[in-house]
N, CA, C and O atoms as a GROMACS GRO file, in nm:
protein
  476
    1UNK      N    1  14.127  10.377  12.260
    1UNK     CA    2  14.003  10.356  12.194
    1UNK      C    3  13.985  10.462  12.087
    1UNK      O    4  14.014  10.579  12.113
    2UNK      N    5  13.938  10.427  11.969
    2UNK     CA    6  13.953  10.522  11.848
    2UNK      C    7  13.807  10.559  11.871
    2UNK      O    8  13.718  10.484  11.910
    3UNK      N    9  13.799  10.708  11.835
    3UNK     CA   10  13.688  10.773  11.788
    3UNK      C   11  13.633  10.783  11.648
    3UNK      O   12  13.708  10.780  11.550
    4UNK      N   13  13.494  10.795  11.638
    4UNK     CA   14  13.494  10.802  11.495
    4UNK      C   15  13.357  10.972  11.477
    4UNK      O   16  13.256  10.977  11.546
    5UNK      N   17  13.381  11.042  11.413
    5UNK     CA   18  13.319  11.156  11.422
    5UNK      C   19  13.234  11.173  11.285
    5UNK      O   20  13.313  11.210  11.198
    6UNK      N   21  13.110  11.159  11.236
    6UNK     CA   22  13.039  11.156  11.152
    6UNK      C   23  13.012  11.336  11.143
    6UNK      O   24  13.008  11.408  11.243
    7UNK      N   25  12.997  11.380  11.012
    7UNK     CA   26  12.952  11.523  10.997
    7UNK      C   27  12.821  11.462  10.917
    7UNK      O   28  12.813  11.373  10.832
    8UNK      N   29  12.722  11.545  10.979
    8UNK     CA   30  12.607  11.524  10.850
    8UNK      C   31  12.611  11.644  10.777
    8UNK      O   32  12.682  11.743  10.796
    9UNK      N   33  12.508  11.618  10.675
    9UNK     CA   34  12.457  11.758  10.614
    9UNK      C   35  12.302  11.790  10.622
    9UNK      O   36  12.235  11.687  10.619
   10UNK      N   37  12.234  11.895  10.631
   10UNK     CA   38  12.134  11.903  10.697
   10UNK      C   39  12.052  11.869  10.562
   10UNK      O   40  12.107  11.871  10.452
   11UNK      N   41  11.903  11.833  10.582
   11UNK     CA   42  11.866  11.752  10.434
   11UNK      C   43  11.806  11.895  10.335
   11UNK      O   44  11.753  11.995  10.382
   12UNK      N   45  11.831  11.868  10.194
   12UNK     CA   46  11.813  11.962  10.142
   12UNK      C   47  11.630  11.934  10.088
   12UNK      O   48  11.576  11.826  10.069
   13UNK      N   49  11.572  12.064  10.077
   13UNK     CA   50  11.418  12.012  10.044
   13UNK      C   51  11.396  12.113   9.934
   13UNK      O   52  11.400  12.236   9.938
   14UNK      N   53  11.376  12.040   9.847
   14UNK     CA   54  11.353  12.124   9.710
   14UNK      C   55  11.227  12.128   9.642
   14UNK      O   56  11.169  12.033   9.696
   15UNK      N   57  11.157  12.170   9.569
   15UNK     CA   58  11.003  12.192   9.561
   15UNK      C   59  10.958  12.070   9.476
   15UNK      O   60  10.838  12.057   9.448
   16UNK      N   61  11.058  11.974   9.433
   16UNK     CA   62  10.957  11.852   9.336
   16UNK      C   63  10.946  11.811   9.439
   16UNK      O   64  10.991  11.865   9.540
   17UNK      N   65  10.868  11.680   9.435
   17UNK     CA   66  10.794  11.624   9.511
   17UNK      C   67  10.854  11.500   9.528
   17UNK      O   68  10.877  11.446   9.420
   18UNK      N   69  10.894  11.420   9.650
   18UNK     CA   70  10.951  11.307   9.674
   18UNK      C   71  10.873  11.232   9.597
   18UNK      O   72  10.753  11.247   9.576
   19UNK      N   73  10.965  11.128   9.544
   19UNK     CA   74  10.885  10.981   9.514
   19UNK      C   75  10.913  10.853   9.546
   19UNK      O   76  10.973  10.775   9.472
   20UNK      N   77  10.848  10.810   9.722
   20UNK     CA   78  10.856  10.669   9.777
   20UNK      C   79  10.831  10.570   9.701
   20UNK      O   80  10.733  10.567   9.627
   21UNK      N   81  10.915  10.477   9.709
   21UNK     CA   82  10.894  10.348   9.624
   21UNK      C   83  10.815  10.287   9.766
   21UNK      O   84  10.858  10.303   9.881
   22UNK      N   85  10.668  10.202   9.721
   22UNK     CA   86  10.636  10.137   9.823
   22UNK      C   87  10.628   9.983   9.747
   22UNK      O   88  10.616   9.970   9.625
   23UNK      N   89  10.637   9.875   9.839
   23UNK     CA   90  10.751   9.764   9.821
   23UNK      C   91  10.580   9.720   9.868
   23UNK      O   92  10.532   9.779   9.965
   24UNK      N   93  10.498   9.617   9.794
   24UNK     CA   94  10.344   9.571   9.779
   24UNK      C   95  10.385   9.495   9.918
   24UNK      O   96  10.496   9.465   9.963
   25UNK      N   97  10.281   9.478   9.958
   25UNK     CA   98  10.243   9.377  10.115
   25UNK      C   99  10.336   9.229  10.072
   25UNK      O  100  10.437   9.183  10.126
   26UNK      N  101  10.263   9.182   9.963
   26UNK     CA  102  10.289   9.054   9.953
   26UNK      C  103  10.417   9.010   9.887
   26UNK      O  104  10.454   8.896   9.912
   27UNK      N  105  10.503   9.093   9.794
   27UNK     CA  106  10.628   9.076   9.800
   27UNK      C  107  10.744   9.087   9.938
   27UNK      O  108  10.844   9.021   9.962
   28UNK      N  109  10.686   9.189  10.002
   28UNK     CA  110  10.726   9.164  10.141
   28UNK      C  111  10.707   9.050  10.210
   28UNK      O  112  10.792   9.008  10.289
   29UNK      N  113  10.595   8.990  10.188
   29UNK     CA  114  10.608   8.839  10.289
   29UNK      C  115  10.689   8.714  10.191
   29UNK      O  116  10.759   8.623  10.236
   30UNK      N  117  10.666   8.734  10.083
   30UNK     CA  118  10.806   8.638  10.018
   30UNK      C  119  10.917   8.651  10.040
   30UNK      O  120  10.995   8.559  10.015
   31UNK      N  121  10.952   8.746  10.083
   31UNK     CA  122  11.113   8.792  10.077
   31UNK      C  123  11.102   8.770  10.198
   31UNK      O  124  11.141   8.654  10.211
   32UNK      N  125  11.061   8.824  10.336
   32UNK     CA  126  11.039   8.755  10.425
   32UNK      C  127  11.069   8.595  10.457
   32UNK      O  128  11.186   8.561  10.478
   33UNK      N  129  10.996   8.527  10.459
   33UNK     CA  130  10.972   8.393  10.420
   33UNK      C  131  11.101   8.356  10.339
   33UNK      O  132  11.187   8.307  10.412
   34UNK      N  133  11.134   8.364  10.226
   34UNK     CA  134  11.268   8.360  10.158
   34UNK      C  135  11.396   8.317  10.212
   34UNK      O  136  11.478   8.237  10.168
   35UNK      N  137  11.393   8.373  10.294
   35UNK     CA  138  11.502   8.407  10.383
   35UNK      C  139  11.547   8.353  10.502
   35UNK      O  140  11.615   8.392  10.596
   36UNK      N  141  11.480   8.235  10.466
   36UNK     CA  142  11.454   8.105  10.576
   36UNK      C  143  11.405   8.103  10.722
   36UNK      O  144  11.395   8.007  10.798
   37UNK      N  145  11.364   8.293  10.753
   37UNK     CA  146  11.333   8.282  10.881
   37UNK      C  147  11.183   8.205  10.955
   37UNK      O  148  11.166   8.183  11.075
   38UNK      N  149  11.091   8.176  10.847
   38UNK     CA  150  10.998   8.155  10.879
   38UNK      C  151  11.002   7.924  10.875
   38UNK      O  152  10.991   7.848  10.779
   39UNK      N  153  11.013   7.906  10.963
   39UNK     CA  154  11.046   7.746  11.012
   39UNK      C  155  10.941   7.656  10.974
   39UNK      O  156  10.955   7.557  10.902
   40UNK      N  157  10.854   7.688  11.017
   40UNK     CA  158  10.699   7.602  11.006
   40UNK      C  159  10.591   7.676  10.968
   40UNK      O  160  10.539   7.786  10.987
   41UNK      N  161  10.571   7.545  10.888
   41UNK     CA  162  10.418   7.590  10.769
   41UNK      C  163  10.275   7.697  10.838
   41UNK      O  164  10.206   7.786  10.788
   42UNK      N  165  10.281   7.639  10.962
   42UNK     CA  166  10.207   7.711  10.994
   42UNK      C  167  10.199   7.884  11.034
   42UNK      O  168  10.102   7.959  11.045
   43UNK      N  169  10.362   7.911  11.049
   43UNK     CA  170  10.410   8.068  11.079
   43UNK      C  171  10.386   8.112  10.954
   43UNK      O  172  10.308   8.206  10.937
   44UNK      N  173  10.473   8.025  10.806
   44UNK     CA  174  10.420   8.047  10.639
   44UNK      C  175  10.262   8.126  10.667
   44UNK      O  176  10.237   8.246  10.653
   45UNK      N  177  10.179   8.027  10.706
   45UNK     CA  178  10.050   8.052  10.731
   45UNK      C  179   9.952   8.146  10.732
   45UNK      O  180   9.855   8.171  10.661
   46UNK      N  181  10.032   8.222  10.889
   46UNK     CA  182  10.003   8.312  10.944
   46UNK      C  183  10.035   8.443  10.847
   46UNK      O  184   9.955   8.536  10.836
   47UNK      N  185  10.155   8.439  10.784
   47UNK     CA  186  10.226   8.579  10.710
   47UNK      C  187  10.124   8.574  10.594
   47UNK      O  188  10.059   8.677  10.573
   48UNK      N  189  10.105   8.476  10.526
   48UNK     CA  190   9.991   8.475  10.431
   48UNK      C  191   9.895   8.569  10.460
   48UNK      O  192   9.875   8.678  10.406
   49UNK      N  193   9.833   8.510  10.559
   49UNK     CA  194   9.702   8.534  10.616
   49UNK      C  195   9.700   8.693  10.672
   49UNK      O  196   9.604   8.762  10.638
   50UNK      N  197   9.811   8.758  10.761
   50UNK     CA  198   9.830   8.879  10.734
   50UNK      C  199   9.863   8.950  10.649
   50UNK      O  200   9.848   9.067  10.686
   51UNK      N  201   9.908   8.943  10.534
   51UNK     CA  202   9.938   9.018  10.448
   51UNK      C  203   9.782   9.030  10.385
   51UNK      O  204   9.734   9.142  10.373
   52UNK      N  205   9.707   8.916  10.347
   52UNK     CA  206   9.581   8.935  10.271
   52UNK      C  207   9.512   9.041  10.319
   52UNK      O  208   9.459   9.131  10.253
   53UNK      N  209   9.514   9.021  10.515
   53UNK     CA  210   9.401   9.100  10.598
   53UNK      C  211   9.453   9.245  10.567
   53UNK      O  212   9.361   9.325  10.548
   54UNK      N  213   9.571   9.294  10.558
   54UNK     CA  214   9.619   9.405  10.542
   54UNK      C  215   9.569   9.490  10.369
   54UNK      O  216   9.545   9.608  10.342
   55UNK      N  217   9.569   9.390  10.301
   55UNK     CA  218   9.524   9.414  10.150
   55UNK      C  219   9.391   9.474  10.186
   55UNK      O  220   9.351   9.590  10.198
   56UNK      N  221   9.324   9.326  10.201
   56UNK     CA  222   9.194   9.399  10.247
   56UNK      C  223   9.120   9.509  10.331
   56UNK      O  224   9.017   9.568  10.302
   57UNK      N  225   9.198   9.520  10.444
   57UNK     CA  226   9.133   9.644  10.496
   57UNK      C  227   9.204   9.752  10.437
   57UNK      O  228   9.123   9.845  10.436
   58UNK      N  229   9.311   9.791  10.388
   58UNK     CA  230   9.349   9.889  10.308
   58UNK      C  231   9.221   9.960  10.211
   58UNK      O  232   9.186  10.077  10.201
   59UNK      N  233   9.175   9.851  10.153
   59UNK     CA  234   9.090   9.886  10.014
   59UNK      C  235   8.953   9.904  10.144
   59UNK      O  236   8.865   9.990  10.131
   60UNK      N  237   8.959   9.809  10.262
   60UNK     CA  238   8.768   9.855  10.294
   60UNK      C  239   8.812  10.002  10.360
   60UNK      O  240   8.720  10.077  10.390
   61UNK      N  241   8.935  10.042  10.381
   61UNK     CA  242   8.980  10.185  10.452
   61UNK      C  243   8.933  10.265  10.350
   61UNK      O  244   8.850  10.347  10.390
   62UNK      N  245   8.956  10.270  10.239
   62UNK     CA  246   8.995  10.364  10.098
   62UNK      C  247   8.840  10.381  10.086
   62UNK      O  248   8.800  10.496  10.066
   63UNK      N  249   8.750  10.285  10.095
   63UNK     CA  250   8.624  10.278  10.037
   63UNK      C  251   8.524  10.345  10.135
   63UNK      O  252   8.422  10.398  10.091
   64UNK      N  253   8.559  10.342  10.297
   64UNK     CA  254   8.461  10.364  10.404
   64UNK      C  255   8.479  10.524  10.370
   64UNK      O  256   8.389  10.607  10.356
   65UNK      N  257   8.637  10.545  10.360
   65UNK     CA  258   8.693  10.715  10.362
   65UNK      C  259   8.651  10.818  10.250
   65UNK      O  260   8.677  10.938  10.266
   66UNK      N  261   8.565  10.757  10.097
   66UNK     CA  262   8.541  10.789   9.996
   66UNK      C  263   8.467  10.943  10.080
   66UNK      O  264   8.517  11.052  10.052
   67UNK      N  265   8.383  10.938  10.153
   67UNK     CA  266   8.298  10.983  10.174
   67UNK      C  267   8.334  11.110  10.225
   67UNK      O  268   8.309  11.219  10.172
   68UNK      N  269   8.420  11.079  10.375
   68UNK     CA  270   8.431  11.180  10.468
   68UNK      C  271   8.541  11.172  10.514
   68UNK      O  272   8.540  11.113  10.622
   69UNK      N  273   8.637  11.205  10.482
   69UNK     CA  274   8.780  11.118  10.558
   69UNK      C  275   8.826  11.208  10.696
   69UNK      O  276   8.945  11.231  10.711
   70UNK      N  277   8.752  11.244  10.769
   70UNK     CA  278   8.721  11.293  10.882
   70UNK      C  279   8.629  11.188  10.977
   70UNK      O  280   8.653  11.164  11.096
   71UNK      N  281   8.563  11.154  10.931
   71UNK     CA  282   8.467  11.060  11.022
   71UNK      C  283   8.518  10.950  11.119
   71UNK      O  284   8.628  10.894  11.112
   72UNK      N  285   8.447  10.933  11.185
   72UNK     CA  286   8.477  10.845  11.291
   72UNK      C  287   8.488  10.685  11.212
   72UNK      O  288   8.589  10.618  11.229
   73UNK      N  289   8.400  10.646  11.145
   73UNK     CA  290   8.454  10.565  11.062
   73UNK      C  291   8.567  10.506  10.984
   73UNK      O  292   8.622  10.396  10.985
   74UNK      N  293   8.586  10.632  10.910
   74UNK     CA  294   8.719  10.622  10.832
   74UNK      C  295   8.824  10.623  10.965
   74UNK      O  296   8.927  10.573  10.919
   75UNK      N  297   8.842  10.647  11.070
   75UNK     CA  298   8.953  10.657  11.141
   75UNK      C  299   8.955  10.572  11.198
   75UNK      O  300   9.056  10.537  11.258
   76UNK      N  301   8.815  10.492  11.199
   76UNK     CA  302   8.851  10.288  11.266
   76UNK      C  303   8.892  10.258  11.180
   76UNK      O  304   9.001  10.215  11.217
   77UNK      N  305   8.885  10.243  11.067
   77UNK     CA  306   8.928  10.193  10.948
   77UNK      C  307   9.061  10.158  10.926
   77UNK      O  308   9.111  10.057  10.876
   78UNK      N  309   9.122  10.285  10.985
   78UNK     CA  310   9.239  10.328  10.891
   78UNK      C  311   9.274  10.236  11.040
   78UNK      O  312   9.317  10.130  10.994
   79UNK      N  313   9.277  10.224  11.182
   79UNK     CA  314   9.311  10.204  11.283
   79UNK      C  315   9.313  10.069  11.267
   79UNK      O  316   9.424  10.018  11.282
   80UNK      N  317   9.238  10.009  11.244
   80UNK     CA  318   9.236   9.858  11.187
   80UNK      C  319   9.351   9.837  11.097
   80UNK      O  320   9.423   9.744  11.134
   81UNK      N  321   9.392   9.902  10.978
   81UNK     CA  322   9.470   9.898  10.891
   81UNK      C  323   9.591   9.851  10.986
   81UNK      O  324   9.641   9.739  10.995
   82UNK      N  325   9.621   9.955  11.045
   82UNK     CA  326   9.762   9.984  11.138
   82UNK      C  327   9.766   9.907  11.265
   82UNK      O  328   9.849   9.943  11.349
   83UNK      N  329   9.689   9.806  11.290
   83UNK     CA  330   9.688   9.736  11.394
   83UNK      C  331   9.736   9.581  11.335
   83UNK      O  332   9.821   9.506  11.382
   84UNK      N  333   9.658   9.563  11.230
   84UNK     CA  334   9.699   9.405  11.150
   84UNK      C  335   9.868   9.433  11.068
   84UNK      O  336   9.946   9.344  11.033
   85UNK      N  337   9.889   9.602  11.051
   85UNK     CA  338   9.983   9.607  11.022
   85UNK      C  339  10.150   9.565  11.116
   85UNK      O  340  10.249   9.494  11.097
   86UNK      N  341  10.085   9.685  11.250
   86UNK     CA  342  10.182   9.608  11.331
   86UNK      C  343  10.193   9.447  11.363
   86UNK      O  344  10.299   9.386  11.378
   87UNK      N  345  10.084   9.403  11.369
   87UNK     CA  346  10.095   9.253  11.404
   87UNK      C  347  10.202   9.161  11.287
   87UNK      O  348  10.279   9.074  11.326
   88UNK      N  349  10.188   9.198  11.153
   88UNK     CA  350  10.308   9.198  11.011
   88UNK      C  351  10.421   9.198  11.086
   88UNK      O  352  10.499   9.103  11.089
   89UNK      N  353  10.436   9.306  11.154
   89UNK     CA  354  10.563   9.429  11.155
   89UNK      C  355  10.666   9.323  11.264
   89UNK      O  356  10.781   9.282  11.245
   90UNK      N  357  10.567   9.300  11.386
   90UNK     CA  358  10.590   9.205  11.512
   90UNK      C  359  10.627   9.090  11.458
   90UNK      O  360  10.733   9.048  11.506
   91UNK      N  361  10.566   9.006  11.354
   91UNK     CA  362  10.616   8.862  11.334
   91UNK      C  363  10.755   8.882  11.207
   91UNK      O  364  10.818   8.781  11.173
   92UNK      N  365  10.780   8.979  11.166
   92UNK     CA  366  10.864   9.011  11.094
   92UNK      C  367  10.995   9.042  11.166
   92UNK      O  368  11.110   9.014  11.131
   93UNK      N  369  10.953   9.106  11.271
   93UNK     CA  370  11.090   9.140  11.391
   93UNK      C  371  11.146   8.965  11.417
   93UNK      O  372  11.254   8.916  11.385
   94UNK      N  373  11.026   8.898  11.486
   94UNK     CA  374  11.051   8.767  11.556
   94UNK      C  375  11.141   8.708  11.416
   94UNK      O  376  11.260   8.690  11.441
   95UNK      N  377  11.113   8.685  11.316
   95UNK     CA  378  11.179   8.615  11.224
   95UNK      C  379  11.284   8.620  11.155
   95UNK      O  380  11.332   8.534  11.082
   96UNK      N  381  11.345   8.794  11.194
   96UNK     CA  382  11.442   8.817  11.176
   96UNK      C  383  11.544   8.840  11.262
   96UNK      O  384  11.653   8.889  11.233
   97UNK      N  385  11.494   8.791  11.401
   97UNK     CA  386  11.573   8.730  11.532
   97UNK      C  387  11.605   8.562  11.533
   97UNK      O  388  11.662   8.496  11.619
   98UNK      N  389  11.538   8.516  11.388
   98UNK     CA  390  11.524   8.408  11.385
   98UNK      C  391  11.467   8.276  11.484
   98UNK      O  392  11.495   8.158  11.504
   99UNK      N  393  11.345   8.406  11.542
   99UNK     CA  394  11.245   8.332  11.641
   99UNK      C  395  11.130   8.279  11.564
   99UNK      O  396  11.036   8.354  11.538
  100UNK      N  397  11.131   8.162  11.528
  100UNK     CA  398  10.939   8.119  11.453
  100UNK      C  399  10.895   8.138  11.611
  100UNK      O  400  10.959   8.103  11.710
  101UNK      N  401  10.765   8.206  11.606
  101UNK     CA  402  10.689   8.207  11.711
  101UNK      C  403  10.642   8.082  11.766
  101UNK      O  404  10.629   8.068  11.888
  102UNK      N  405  10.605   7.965  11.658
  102UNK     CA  406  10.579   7.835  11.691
  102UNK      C  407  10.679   7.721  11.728
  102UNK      O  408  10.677   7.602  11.698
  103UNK      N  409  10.748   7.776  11.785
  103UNK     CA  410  10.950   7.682  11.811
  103UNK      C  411  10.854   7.629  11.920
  103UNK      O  412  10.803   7.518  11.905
  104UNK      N  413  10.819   7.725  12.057
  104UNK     CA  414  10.795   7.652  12.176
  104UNK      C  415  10.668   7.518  12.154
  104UNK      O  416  10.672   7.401  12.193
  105UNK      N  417  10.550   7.600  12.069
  105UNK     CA  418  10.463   7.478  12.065
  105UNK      C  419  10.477   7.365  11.978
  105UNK      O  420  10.405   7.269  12.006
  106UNK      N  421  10.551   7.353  11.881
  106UNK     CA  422  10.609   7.278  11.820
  106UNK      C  423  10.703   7.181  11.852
  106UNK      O  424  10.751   7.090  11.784
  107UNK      N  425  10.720   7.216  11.970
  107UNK     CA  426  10.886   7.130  12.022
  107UNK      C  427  10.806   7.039  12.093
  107UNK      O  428  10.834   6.922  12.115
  108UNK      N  429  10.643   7.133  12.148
  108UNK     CA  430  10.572   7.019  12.265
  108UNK      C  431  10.437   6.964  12.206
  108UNK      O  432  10.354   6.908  12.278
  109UNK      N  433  10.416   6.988  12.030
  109UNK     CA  434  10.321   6.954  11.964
  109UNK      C  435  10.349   6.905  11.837
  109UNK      O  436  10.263   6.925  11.751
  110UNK      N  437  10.444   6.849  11.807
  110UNK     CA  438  10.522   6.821  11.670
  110UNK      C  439  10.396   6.724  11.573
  110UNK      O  440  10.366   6.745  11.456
  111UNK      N  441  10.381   6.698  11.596
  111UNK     CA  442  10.211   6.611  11.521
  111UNK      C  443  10.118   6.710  11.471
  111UNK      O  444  10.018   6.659  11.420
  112UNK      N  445  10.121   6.818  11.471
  112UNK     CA  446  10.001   6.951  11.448
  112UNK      C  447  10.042   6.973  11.294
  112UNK      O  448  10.161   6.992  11.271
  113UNK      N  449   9.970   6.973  11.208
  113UNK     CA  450   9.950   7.092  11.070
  113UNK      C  451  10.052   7.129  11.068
  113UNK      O  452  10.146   7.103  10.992
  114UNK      N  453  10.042   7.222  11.189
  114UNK     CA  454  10.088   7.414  11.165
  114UNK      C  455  10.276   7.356  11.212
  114UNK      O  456  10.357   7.440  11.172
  115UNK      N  457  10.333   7.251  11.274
  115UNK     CA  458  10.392   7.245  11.277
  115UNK      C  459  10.528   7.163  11.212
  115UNK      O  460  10.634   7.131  11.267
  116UNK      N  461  10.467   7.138  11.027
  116UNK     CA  462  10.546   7.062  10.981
  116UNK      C  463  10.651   7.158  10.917
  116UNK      O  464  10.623   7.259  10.853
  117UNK      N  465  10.767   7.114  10.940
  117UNK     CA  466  10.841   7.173  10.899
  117UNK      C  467  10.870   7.238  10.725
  117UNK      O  468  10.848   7.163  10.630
  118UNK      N  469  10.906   7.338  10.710
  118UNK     CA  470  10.882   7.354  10.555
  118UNK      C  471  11.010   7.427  10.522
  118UNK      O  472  11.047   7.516  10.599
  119UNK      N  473  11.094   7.392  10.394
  119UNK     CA  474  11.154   7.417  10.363
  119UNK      C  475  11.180   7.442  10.255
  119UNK      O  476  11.292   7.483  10.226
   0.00000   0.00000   0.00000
């Protein structure tokens, strides 16, 4: 059995300032979606519909926090943010296991909206 031995190098940190590229909510759910993991219109649906909720509480986060960004407020806020976020994060895993979450009810509800197939 062959070994394989990786050396790292420890990361270097220099005084400019990183600059993250952040990749917008909603190009993320196209590319998503894109990519054929998402089966039925109605999962389409759902990614829509989270990505908007995520837009939006972002900006009602930014706006509650103007004030005090210590407050108990701003920290539901932001908690909300990161909760609709994971829920993104979760149907993004499933779809890139190439699970539509709606396979099971679809197989036993094929007549529904949410379950026409889209391609």
């Amino acid at each position: 059995m062959a070994t394989t031995t990786f050396t790292t190098q420890p990361p270097t940190i220099s005084s400019t300032r990183l600059s993250l590229r952040r990749v917008p909510v909603s190009k993320t759910v196209t590319m998503m979606i894109g990519k054929g993991g998402a089966k039925y219109k109605g999962t389409k649906m759902r990614a829509k519909k989270l990505t908007d909720m995520i837009e939006a509480k972002v900006i009602e986060a930014k706006q509650v926090c103007e004030g005090d960004k210590r407050s108990d407020e701003c920290k539901v806020a932001w908690d909300q943010v990161e909760e609709v976020s994971q829920a993104m994060a979760d149907l993004r895993q499933k779809l890139a296991k190439c699970q539509d979450p709606l396979e099971f009810f679809c197989s036993e509800n094929p007549n529904f909206d949410e379950c026409v197939v889209d391609y």
